[in-house]
C-alpha positions in Angstrom: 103.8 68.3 203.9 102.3 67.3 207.0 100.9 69.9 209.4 103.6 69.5 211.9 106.4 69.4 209.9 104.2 72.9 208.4 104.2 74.1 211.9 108.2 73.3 212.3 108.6 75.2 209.4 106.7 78.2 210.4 108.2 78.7 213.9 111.9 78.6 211.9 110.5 81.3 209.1 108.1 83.5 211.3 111.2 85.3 213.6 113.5 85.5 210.8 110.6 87.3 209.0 110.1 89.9 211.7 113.6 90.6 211.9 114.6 91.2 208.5 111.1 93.5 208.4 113.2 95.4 210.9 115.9 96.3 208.5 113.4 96.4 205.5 111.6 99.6 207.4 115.0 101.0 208.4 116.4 100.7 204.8 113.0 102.4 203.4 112.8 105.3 205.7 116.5 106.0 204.3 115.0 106.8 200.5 115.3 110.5 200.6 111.9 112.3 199.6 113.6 114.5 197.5 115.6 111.6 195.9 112.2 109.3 195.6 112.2 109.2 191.4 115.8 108.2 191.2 116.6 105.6 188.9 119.7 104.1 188.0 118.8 103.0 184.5 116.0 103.5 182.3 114.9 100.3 182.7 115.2 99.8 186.4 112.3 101.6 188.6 112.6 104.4 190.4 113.6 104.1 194.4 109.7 105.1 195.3 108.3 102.5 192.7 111.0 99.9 194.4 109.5 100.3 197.9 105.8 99.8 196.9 106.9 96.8 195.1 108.3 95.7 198.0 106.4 96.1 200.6 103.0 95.5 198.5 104.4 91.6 197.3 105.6 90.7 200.7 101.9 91.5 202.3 100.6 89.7 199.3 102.5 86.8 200.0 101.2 87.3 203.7 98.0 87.7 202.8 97.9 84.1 200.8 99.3 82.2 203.9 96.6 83.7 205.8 93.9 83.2 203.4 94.7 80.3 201.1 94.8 82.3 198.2 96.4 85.2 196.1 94.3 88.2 195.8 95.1 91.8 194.3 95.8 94.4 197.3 94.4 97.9 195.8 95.8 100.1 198.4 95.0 104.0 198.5 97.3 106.1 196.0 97.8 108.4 198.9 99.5 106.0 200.7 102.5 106.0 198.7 103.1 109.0 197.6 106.4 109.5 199.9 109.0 107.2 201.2 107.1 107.8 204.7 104.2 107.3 203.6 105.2 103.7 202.4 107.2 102.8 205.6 103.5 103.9 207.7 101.8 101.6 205.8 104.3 98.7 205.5 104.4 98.9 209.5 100.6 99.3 210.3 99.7 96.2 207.9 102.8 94.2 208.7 101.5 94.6 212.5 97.7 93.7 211.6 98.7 90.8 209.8 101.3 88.9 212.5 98.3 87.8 214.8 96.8 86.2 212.2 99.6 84.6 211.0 100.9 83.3 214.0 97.3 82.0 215.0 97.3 79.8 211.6 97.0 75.5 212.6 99.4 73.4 211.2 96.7 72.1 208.8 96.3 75.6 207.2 100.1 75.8 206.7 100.4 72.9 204.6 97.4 73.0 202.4 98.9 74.0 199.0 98.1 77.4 197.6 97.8 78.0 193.8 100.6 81.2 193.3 98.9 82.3 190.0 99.0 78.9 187.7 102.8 78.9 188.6 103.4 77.0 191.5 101.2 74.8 194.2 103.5 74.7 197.3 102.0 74.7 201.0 101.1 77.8 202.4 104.3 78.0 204.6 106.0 77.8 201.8 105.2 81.4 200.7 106.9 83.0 203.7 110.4 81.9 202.9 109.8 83.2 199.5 108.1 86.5 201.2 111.9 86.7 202.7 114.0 86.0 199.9 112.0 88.2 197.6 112.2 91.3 200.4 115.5 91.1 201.0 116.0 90.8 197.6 114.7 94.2 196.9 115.6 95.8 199.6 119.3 95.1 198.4 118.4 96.7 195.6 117.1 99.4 196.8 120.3 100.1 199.4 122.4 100.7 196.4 120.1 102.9 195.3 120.4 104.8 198.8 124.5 105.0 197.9 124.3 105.9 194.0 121.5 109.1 195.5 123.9 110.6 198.1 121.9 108.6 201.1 123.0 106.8 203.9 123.2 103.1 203.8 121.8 101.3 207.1 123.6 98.5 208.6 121.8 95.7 207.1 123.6 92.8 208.6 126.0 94.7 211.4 127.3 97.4 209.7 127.6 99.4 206.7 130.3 102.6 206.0 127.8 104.9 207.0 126.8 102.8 209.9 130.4 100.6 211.3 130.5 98.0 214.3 130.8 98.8 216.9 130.1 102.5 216.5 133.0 104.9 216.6 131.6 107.1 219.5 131.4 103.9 221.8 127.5 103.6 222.1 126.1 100.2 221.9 125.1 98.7 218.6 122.1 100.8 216.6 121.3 97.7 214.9 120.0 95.1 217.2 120.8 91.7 217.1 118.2 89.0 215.1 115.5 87.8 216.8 116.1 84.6 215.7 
């Protein structure tokens, strides 16, 4: 990839990113505190586990386009202990990291980065994957939000709990894309 065509890239990825971190924090701050160990199976983990995965792989994947590489993120316990407590952090390192990433050359955007012996793609690369693998989990953890009693954000407009337009005649809640 060359660095422009990393740089065209980037400037397609980089506002989609921001708004679908917009509907990631609304859908997190939805996870009822007193609901936070809900799982639907077993298997599956529970709603709090969900939003530290989350949140902690789409920084990490951040993190790599900013630095060239993929490196743990060790994070205080303490800072996700609650629902809130996740969405705080999510929002105060999502904010730290967006200068940096938008500062990155084109040259830095294309150099391949090693994902853990797996893949070698350019470092632009990782931020479509960043989205897909957010919105990913963030879809599952909305139907999480239904099976625990919660309301459901609009995601994409609307959602039952949250119809377009709204019924008492107020403009949209959700705003529109940024993209």
């Amino acid at each position: 990839m060359q660095p422009e065509q990393a740089r065209f890239l980037f400037s397609y990825l980089l506002p989609q990113l921001k708004s679908e971190k917009a509907v990631t924090s609304r859908i997190l701050a939805s996870v009822p505190q007193d609901q936070a160990d809900y799982q639907p199976d077993p298997k599956a983990m529970s709603a709090l586990q969900l939003a530290r995965h989350l949140v902690l792989c789409e920084i990490w994947f951040l993190d790599a386009i900013i630095t060239g590489q993929f490196e743990d993120i060790l994070p205080a316990a303490e800072d996700f202990e609650t629902p809130g407590k996740i969405v705080r952090w999510y929002e105060d390192n999502f904010a730290r990291r967006m200068p940096l990433l938008e500062a990155l050359p084109g040259e830095q955007l294309a150099t391949p980065v090693d994902y853990i012996g797996l893949r070698n793609d350019p470092a632009v690369a990782y931020l479509n994957i960043a989205i897909r693998h957010s919105v990913h989990h963030r879809g599952q953890l909305s139907a999480y939000l239904r099976a625990m009693g919660a309301s459901v954000p609009a995601i994409y407009v609307e959602s039952a709990d949250e119809p377009y337009p709204p019924a008492d005649g107020s403009t949209a809640t959700v705003p529109p894309p940024a993209f």
